[in-house]
N, C-alpha and C positions, 0 to 999 in steps of 0.2 A: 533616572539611574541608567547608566551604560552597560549592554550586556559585556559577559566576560568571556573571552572567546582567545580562550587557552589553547595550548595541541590536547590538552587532556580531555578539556569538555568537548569541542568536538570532537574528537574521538570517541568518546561517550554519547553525541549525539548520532555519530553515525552507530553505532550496535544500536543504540534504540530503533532508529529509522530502519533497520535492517531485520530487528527483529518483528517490531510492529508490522512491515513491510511483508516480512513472509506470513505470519500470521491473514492479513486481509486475505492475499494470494491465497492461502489457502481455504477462506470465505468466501471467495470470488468463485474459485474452482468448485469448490461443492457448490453454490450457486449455479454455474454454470450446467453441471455433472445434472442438477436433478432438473433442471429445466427441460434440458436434451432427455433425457429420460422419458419426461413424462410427453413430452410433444412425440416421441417417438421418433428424431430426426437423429438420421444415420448416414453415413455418407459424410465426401470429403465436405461438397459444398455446403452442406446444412452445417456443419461444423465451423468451413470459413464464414461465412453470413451469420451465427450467433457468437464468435468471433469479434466481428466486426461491431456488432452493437454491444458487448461488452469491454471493447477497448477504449472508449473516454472514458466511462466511468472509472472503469480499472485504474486509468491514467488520473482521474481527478484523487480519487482515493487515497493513492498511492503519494501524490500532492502533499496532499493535509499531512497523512501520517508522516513524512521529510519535515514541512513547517514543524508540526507539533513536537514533533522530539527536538528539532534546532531550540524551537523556542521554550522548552524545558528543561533542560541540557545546558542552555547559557544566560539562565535567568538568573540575577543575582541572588533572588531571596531561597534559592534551591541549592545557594553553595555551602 
């Protein structure tokens, strides 16, 4: 089967990805929030450097949840 790939469904794929998208983000961020907390690191640098190693995974994340909503958003058996 051919997915269907409407201006409607994508556009409904994107408010999924957008909404899923901010939600992780804001699992990321309190992730982040209580890490830094409890390690105690204050300052610019310690900030940029836990930063830094939370940016692929953010990025892979952030990935999936785009795929995921594309590919339920234009799956035929979800219309």
């Amino acid at each position: 089967m051919q997915r269907i790939k409407t201006f409607k469904t994508l556009t409904c794929a994107v408010a999924a990805a957008c909404f899923l998208a901010v939600q992780a983000a804001i699992c990321i961020g309190t992730l982040y929030w209580a890490i830094a907390a409890t390690l105690r690191m204050e300052g610019t640098a310690a900030a940029i450097v836990l930063g830094a190693i939370f940016a692929l995974p953010s990025a892979y994340v952030l990935m999936v949840v785009t795929r995921m909503a594309y590919d339920a958003e234009t799956d035929p058996a979800n219309q």
